[in-house]
C-alpha positions in Angstrom: 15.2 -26.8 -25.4 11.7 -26.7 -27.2 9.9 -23.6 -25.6 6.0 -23.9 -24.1 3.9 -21.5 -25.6 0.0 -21.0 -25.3 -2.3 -17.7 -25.6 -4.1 -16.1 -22.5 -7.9 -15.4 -22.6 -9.2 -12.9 -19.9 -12.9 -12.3 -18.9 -13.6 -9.1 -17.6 -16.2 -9.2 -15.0 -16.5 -5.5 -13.1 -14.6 -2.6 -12.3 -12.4 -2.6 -9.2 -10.8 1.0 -9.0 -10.2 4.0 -11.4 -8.0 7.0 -11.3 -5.0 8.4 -11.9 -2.9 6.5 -14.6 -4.5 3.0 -14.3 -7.6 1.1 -14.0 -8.0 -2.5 -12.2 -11.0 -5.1 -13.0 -11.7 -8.7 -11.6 -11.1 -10.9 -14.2 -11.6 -14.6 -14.6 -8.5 -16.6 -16.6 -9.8 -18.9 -18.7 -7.2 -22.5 -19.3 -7.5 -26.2 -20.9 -10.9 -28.3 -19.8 -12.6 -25.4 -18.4 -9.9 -24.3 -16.3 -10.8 -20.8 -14.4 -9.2 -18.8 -11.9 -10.1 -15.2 -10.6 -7.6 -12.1 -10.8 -7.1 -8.6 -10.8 -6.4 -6.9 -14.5 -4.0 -3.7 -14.0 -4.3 -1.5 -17.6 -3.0 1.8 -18.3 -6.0 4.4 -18.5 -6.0 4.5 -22.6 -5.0 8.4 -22.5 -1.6 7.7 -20.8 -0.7 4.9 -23.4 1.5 6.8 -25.4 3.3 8.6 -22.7 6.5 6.9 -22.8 8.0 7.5 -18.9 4.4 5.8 -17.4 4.5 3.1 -19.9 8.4 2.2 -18.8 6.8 2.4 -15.1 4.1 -0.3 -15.9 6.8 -2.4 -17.4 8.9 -1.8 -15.0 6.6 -2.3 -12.0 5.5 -6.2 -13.3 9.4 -7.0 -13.7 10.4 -6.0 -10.8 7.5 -7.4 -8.9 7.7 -10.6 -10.7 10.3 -12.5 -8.5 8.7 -11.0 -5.2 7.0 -13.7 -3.7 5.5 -13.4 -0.6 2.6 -14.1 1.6 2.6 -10.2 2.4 3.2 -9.0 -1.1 0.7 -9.2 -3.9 2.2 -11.4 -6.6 2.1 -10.8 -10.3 1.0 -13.4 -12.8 1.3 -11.9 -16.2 2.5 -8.8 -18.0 0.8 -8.8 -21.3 0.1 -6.5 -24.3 -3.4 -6.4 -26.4 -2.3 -4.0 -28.9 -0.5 -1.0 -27.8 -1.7 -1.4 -24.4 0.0 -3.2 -21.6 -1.8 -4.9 -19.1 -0.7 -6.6 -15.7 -2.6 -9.9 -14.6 -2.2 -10.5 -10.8 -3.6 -12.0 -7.7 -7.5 -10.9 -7.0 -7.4 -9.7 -3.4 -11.4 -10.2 -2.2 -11.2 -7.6 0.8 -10.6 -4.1 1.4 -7.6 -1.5 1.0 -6.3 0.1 4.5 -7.8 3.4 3.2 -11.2 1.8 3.0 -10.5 0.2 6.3 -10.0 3.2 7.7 -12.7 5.3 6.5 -15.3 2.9 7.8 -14.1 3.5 11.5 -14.2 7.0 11.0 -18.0 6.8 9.8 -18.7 4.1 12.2 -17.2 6.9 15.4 -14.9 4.2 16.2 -10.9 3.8 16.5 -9.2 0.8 15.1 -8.4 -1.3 18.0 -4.7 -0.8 19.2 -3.6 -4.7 18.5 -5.3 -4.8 15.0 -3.2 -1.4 14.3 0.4 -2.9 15.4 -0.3 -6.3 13.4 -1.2 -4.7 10.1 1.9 -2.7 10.3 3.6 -5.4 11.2 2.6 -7.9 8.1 3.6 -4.3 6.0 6.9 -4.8 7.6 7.3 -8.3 6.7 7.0 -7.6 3.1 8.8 -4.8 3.1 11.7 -6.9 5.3 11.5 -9.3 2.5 11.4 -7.0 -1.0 13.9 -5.2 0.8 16.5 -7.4 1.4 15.7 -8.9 -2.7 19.0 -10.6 -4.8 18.9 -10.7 -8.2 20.2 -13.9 -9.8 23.6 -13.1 -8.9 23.1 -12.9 -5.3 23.6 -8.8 -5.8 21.3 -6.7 -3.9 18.5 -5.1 -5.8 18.0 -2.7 -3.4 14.5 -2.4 -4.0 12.3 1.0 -2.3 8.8 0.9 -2.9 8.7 5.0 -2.4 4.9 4.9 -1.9 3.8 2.9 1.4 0.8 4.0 1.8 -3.4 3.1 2.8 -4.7 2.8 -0.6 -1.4 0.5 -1.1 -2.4 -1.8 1.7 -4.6 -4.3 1.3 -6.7 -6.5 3.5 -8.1 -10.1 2.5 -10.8 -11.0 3.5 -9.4 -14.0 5.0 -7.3 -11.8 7.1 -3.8 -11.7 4.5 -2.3 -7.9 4.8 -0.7 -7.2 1.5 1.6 -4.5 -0.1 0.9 -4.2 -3.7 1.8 -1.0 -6.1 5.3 -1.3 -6.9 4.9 1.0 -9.8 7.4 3.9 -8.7 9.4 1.6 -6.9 13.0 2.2 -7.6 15.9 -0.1 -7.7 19.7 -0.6 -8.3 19.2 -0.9 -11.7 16.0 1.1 -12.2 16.4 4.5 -10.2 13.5 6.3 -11.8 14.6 10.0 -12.0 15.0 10.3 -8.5 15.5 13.3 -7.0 14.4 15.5 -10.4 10.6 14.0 -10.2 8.3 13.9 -7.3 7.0 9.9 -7.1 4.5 8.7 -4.0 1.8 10.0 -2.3 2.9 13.5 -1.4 1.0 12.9 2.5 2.6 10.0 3.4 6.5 10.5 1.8 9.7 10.6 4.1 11.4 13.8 4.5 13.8 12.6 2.1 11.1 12.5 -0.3 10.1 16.2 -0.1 13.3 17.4 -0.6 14.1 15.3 -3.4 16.8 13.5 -1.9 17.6 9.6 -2.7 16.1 7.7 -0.6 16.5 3.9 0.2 14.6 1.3 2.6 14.4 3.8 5.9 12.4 5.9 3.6 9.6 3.7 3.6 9.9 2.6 7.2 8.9 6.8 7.5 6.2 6.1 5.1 4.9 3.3 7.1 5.5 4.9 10.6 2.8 7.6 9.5 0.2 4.9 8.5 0.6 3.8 12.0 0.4 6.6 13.8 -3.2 7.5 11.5 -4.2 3.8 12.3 -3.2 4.5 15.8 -5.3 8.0 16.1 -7.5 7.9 13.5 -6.3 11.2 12.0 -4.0 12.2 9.1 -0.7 12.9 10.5 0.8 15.6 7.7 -2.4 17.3 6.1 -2.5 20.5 4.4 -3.8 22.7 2.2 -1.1 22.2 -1.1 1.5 20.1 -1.6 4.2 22.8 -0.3 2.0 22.8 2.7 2.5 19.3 3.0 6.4 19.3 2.6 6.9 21.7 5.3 4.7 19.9 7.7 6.2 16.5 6.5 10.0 18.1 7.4 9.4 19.9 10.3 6.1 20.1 12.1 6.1 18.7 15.7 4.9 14.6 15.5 2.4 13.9 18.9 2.7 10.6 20.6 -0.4 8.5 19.4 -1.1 8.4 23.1 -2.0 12.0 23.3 -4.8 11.6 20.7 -5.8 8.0 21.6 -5.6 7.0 25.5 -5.6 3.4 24.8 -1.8 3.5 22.9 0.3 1.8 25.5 3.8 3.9 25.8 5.7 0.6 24.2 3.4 1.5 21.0 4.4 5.4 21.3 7.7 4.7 21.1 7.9 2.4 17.8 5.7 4.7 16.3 8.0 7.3 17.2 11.1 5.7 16.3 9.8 5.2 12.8 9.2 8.7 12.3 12.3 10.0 13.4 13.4 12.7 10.6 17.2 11.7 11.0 17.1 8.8 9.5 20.6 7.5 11.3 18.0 7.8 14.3 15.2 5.6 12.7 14.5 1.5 12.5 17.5 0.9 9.4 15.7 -2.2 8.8 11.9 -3.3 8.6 13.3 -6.6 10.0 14.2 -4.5 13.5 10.5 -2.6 13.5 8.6 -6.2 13.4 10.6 -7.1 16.0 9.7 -4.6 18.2 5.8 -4.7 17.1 6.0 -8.8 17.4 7.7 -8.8 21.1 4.9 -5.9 21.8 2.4 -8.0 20.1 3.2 -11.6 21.7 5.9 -11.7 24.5 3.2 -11.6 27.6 -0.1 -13.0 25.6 -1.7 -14.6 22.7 -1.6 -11.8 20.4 -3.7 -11.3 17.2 -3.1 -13.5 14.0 -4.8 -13.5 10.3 -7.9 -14.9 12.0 -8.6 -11.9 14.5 -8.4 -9.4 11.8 -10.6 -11.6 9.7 -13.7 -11.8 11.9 -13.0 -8.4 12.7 -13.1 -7.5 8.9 -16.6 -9.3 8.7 -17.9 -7.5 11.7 -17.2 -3.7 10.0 -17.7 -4.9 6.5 -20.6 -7.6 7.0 -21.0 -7.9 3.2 -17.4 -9.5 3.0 -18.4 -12.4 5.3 -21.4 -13.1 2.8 -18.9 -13.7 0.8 -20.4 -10.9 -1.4 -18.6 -9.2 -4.0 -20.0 -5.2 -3.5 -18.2 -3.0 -5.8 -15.5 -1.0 -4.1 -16.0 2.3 -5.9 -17.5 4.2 -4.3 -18.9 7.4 -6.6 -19.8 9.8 -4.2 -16.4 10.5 -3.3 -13.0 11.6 -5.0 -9.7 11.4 -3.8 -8.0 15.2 -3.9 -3.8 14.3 -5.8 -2.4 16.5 -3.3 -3.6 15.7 0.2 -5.0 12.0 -0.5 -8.6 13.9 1.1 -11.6 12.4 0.3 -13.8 15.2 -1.0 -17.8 14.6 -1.6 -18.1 15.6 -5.7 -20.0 18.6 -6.1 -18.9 20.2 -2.5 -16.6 22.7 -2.1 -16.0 21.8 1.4 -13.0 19.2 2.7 -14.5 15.7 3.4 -12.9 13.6 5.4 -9.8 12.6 5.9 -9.8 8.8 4.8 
């Protein structure tokens, strides 16, 4: 059969996010009679190009991401290579990550309302239920584990779509990624399996996600410390509070699926995402009209008014850097620990 083949032309138009290994820009793709359609551009940061191991994670990421497609899941276009540098075109999310999200209630004084908390989770869980559960063409399970649930990896449209994205240390059946001889996620939000290097499969991000609810939940980090030792030994065995004792307004139902997706045994935890929406849907919906896409959407324009003006504000922000260890936001320049989101 004769193969289709045509050539991709990317605009770059501004810089989304920088650090660590990669960098991300809106771009505009450019097709026949003046075709045009906004994305994100993933590259590797130029210095890390020739490290092999990072490379085979870029790669690796955009395959396995490729087939995932979901309404809660960012989807991949393009994997493509200018020279010896890959890129990954994908879809342009015009919002906010959960990070953001969360740092502006904690400069605004405010919590995140309880119901807005329990249906972000709950899109998470969707898209986890669905990557999760994955078959290759064979029907086979690829067992996928996205090993790094966490804020920045959340994002929210603007529109009020909750997506996972970052699959780039996600492990599979067929891609296990060094596990349990390298350290992969962000070290503040990893299972207990995680820190101690054991294999982990999908109740390990269920953990993962459990603490993002319990920070939405309280509006504090649940395992912070001062190294990344530190952080293991809190992560494995320091005493978890109900939400309810640092937020009043956590109904016990709440409490306990927050609780339950934190247990340490994970023979005690949800064993499926599919059985935590559950709970978090009945919560959500079985005595009232619960929140939908729309709710968090005009709530989204009420704490960032510059997304329901439809503006597009950079979302660096330069005053701030993110310490590897904790995931703290520092101020540059100050010695002193900034805040926590």
């Amino acid at each position: 059969m004769e193969k289709l083949k045509d050539t991709y032309k990317f605009d770059l138009v501004r810089l989304i996010a920088a650090g660590g290994m990669g960098t991300v820009y809106e771009a505009i793709q450019h097709g026949a009679e003046g075709f045009e359609k906004r994305v994100a551009i993933k590259t590797i940061t130029e210095k890390f190009s020739d490290e092999h191991q990072l490379v085979e994670m870029f790669i690796g990421e955009a395959k396995l991401v490729a087939d995932l497609v979901h309404p809660n899941i960012v989807q991949i276009y393009q994997l493509g290579k200018v020279g010896k540098s890959y890129y990954i075109a994908m879809e342009f999310i015009n919002g906010r990550n959960l990070r953001q999200f969360m740092r502006r209630h904690s400069q605004l004084g405010r919590n995140v309302p309880v119901d807005l908390s329990t249906f972000i989770v709950s899109r998470v869980c969707r898209g986890l239920e669905y990557a999760h559960s994955k078959c290759d063409a064979d029907g086979q399970p690829l067992g996928i584990v996205h090993r790094d649930v966490s804020p920045k990896n959340i994002m929210l449209d603007s529109e009020g779509a909750v997506k996972l994205t970052d699959f780039g240390i996600a492990k599979a059946r067929h891609l296990l990624r060094l596990e349990g001889t390298v350290l992969m996620g962000t070290t503040r939000y990893m299972s207990p399996e995680q820190a101690r290097f054991e294999e982990t499969d999908a109740r390990s991000d269920l953990f993962s996600l459990g603490i993002v609810l319990h920070e939405l939940l309280t509006g504090r980090p649940l395992f912070w410390a001062k190294d990344q030792a530190a952080t293991f030994e809190a992560i494995i065995h320091k005493p978890i509070p109900r939400p309810s004792e640092l937020n009043p307004e956590v109904p016990e139902e709440v409490d306990r699926i927050t609780l339950k997706a934190l247990e340490r045994d994970r023979e005690r935890r949800y064993q499926t995402a599919g059985e935590m929406v559950y709970d978090l849907e009945y919560y959500m919906y079985h005595d009232r009209y619960g929140p939908t896409t729309m709710t968090l959407a005009k709530y989204l324009h009420e704490v960032f008014p510059e997304l329901a003006r439809c503006s597009l504000a950079p979302l660096l922000d330069t005053t701030w850097q993110v310490d590897p260890y904790t995931d703290t936001v520092v101020k540059r320049g100050s010695e002193q620990g900034g805040k926590s989101y």
